[in-house]
Structures are given as structure tokens and as C-alpha cells.
N, C-alpha and C positions, 0 to 999 in steps of 0.2 A: 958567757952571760953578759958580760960587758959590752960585746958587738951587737947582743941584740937589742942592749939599750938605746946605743947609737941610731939603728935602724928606724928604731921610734921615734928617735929624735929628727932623724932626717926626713920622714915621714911628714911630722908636725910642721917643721919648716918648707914643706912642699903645699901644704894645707894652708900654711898663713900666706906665703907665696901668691896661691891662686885664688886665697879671698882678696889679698890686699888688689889684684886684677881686676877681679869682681867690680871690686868698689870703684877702681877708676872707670872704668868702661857700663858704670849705674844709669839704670833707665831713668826718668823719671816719676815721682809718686802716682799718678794720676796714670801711665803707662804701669808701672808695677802693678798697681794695685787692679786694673783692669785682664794682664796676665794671669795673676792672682786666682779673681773670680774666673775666668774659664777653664784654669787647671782645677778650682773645687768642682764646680759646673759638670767636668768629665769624670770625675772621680764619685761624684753623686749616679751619674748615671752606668757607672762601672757598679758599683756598691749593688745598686737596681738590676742592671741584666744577672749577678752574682746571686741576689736574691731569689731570681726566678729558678735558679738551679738547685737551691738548697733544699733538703729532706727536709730539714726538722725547722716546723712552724717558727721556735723562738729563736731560732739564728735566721731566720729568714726574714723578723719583726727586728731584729738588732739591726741586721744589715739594712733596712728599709730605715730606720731610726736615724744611724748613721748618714744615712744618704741625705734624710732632711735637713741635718746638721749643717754638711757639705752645701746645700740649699743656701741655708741661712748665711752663712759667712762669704756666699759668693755676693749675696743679697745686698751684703753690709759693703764688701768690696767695690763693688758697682755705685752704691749710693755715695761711698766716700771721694771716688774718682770724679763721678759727676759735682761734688759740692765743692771740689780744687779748682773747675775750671772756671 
């Protein structure tokens, strides 16, 4: 039981390890947040081709839902990078 405490632990410290990397090697805001918006941007229109497949009308109005969502926060994304520069 004991080792596979450990295991967790060493786990966690490989986790803070590779954020504490992260954070050195950080893009800038206006860079992030431009990334950002076209990882929502493709995940909207993933949601969309996903939708086109779906039988049942209300998984297919969720997943469309969903996508505008994805829309909207890329939307916000985009307007926040342009108002940094």
C-alpha cells in the first residue's frame, strides 16, 4: 500500500515538474489567448461535423449548442488579444 502511495507522489511531483516548465518557457497573453481562440474555433466545428452524425434530433441540438458556445469564447478570445495590442 505504501509504494503505491509513493507512486502518487512521484507522479505529482513530475506534474508540478512540467508545469513549473510550462510557465518558464509561457507564451505571451495576446499569443495565448489567440491559440486559445483557434483551439475553441476547431473544437466548434468538431462539435458541428459530430452533429451531422448524430440519430437523435436533441443530442444533435446539444452538440450544435455546444459548438456556439465554443463560437462565443473563441469570439471573446480574439477580441481580448486584439484590445492587448
Amino acid at each position: 500500500m505504501r509504494l503505491d502511495c509513493m507512486g502518487i507522489v512521484t507522479r505529482l511531483d513530475e506534474i508540478r515538474r512540467a508545469k513549473g516548465a510550462a510557465q518558464r518557457v509561457k507564451m505571451s497573453d495576446t499569443e495565448d489567448r489567440v491559440v486559445r481562440a483557434h483551439r475553441y474555433r476547431r473544437r466548434a466545428q468538431e462539435l458541428r461535423s459530430i452533429s451531422e452524425e448524430v440519430m437523435l434530433k436533441e443530442t444533435s441540438l446539444t452538440l450544435l449548442s455546444l459548438a456556439e458556445s465554443y463560437d462565443q469564447m473563441a469570439s471573446v478570445m480574439e477580441k481580448m488579444s486584439c484590445d492587448k495590442n
